[in-house]
C-alpha positions as CSV (number, residue, x, y, z in Angstrom):
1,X,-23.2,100.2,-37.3
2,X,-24.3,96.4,-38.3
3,X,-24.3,92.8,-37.7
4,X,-21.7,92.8,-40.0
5,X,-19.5,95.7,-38.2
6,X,-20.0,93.6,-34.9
7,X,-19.1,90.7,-36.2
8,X,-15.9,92.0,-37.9
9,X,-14.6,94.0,-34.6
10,X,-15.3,90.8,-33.2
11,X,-13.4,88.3,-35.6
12,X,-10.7,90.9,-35.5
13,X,-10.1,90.4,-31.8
14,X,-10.4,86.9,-32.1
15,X,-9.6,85.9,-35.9
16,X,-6.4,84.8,-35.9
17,X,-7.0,82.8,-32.2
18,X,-9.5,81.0,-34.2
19,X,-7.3,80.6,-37.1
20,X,-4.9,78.8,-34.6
21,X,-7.2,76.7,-32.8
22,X,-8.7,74.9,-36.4
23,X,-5.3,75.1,-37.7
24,X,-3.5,73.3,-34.5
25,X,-5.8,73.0,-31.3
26,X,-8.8,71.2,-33.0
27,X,-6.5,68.0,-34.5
28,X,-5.8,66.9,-30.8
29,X,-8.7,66.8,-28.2
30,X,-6.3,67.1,-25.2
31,X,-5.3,70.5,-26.7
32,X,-9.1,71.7,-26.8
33,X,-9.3,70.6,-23.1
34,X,-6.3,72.5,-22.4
35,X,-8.0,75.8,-24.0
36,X,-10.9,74.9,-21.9
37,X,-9.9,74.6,-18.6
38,X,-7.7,77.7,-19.8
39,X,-9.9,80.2,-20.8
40,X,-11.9,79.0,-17.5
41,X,-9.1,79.7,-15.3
42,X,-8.3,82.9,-16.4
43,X,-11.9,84.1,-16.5
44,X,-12.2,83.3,-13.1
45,X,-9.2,85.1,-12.0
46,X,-10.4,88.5,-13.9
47,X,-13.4,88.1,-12.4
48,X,-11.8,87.4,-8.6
49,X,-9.6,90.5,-9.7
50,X,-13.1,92.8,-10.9
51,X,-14.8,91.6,-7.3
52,X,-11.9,92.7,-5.3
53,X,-11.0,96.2,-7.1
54,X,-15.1,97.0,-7.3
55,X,-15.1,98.8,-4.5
56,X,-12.7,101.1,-4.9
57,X,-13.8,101.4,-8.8
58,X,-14.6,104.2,-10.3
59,X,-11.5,106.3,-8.6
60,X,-12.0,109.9,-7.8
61,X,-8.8,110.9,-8.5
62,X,-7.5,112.1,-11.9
63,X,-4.1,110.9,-11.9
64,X,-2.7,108.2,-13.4
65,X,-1.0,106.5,-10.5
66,X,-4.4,104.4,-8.7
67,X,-4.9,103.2,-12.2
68,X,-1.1,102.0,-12.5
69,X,-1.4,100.3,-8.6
70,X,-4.6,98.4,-10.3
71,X,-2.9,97.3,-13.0
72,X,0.8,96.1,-11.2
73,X,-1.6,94.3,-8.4
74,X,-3.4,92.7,-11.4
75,X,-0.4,91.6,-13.3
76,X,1.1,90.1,-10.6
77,X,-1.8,87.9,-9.8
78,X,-2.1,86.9,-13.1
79,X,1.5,86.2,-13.3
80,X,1.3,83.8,-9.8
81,X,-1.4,82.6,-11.0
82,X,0.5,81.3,-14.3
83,X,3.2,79.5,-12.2
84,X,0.3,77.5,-10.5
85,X,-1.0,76.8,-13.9
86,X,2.8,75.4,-14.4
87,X,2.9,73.7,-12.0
88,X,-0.7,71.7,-12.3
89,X,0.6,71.0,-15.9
90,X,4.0,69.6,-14.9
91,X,2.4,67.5,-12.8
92,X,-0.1,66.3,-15.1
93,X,3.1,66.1,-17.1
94,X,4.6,63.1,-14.8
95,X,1.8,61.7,-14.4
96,X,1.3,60.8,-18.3
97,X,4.9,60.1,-18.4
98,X,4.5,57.5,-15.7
99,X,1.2,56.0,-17.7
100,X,3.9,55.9,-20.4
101,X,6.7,53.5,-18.8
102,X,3.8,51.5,-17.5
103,X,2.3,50.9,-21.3
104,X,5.8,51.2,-22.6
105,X,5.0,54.4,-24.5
106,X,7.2,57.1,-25.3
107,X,7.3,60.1,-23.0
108,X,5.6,63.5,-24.6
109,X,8.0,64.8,-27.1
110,X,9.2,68.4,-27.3
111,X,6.4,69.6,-29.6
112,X,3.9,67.8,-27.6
113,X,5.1,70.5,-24.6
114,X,5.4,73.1,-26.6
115,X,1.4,73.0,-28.1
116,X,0.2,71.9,-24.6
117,X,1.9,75.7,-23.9
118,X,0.3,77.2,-26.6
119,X,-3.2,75.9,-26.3
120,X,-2.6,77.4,-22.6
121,X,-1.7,80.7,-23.7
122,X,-4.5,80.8,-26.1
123,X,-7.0,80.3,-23.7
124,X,-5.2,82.8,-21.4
125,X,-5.7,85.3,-24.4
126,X,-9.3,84.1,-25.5
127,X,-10.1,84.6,-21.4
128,X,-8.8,88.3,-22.1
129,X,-10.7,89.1,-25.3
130,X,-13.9,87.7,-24.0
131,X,-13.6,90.1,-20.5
132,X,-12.5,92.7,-22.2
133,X,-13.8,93.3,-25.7
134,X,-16.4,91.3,-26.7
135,X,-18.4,91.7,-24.0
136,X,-18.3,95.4,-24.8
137,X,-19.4,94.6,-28.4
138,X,-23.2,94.7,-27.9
139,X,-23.7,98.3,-29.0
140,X,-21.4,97.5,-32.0
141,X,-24.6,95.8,-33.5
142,X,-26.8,98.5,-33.6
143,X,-27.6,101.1,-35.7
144,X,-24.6,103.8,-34.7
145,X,-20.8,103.6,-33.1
146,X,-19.4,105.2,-30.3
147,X,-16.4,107.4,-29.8
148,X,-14.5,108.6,-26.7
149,X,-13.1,112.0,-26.3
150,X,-9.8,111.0,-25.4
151,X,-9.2,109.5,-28.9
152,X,-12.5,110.8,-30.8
153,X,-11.0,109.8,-34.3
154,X,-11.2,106.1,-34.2
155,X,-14.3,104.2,-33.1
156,X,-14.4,102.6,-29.7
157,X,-15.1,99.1,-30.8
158,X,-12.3,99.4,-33.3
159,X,-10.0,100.1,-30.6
160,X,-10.7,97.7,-28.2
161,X,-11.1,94.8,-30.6
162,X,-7.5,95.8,-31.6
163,X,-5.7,95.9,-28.3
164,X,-7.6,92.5,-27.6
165,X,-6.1,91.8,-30.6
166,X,-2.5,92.7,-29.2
167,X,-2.9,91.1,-25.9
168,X,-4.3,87.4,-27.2
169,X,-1.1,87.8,-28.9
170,X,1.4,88.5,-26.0
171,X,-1.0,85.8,-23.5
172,X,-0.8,82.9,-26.2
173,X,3.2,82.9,-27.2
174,X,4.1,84.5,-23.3
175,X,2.6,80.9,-22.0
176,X,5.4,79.5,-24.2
177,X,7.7,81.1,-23.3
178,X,7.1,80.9,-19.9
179,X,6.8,77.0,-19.6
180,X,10.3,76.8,-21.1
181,X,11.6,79.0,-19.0
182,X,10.6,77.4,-16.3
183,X,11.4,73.9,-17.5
184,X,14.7,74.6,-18.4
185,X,15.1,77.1,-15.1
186,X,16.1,79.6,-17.8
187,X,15.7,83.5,-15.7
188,X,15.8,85.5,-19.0
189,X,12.6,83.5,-20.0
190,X,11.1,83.6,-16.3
191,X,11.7,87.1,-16.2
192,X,10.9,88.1,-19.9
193,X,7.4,87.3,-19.9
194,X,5.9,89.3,-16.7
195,X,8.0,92.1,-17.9
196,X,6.2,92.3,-21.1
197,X,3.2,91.6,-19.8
198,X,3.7,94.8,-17.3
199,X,4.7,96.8,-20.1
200,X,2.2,96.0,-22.1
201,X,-0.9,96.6,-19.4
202,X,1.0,100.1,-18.5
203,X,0.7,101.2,-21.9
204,X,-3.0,101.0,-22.0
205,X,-2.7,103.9,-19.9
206,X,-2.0,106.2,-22.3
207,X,-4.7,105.7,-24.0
208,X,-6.3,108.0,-21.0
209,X,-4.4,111.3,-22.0
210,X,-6.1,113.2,-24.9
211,X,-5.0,111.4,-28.3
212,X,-3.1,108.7,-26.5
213,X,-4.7,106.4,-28.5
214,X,-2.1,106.9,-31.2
215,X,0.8,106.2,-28.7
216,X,0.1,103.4,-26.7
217,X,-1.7,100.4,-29.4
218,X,1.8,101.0,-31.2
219,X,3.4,100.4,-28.0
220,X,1.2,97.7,-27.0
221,X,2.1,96.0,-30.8
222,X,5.6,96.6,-30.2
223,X,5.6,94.4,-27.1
224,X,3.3,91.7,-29.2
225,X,6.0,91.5,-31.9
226,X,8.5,91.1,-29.4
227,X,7.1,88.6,-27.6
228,X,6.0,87.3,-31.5
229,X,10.2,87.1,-31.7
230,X,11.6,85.9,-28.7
231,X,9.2,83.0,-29.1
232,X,9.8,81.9,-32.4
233,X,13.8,82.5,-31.3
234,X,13.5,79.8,-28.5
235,X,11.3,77.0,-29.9
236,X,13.8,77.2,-33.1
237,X,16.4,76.8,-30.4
238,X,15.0,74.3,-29.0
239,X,13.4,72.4,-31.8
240,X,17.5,72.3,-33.6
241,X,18.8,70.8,-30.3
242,X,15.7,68.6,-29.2
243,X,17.6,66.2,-32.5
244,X,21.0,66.5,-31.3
245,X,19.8,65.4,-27.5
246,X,17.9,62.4,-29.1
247,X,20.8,60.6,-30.7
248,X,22.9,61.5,-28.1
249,X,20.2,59.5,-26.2
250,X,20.7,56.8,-28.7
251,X,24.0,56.4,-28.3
């Protein structure tokens, strides 16, 4: 392998993130804190979660089940975790609408909430990535690759950089989702997003059984395209009534 390999498992992982962040993140500074303190956040939770499962890591047994504990135990953290981050925000949130009244200011507007969700999903996915791929990407500079015997025909860089690639995707439009959920106290949202993200970390499991490689990234892109479409769904829902409430408003 090369620079250039590295690089590209790399930019694969993380392309399109970056493709967001110059596209929408980088025009607002508030947004690039908000990916900030993000990506922080979640890093420190993947670490808490690494400290607290290293002493029972690497398991003796060789079935799938301690694996699947570790992973339910670390999406439900996560998943707490991301109602606290909702609730800091929505308090942050009344606090700059009450700055607002005082300076007689409009109040944030719909798509002010919904890229303050997005730049904290993204930094929720870069958190992921980092952890979890590109800090696996050293060797992927040097002179060979590396393959694993339980999926021996694609290289093990390639494969990580592209469920990375799959979970940035679920983290960033999942935070979305979520923070309308909870805003409008809508379940289906509330309870969409932890599923997915439960599904999603399950199916990395078959990527233990010989070949299973070839089963669960499709899987794992299945639940990024749905979470890809229930997303885009709502904020055009909410996007076509956020006019209607305004000149109701008016009136």
């Amino acid at each position: 392998m090369t620079v250039e390999a590295g690089l590209g498992y790399a930019l694969l992982a993380l392309g399109p993130a970056l493709s967001l962040f110059v596209a929408v993140i980088s025009k607002k500074p508030f947004l690039i804190l908000t990916v900030l303190s993000s990506t922080l956040l979640w890093l420190v939770s993947l670490i808490v979660l690494s400290g607290v499962w290293r002493g029972f890591l690497p398991l003796k047994s060789t079935a799938w089940w301690p694996y699947g504990i570790l992973i339910i135990t670390s999406v439900a953290f996560q998943e707490g975790l991301r109602i606290l981050f909702w609730k800091i925000y929505k308090r942050l949130e009344d606090i700059l609408d009450a700055y607002a009244d005082r300076v007689s200011k409009p109040h944030l507007f719909l798509t002010d909430k919904l890229q303050i969700a997005l730049a904290g999903g993204l930094g929720h996915g870069v958190a992921h990535a980092v952890f979890f791929c590109l800090s696996l990407l050293t060797p992927a500079f040097g002179p060979a690759t590396f393959y694993v015997d339980r999926c021996s025909h694609v290289p093990f860089f390639l494969v990580s950089a592209t469920i990375a690639l799959g979970f940035v995707t679920i983290h960033t439009f999942s935070m979305v989702i979520a923070f309308n959920g909870y805003a409008e106290g809508k379940k289906t949202d509330q309870i969409f997003v932890p599923i997915v993200h439960l599904v999603a970390a399950l199916a990395t499991l078959i990527n233990v059984a010989p070949g299973g490689c070839i089963i669960g990234v499709p899987v794992l892109y299945f639940m990024a395209i749905l979470t890809l479409l229930h997303c885009g769904k709502m904020v055009w829902r909410r996007l076509t009534e956020y006019p209607n409430r305004q000149a109701v408003m008016v009136q």
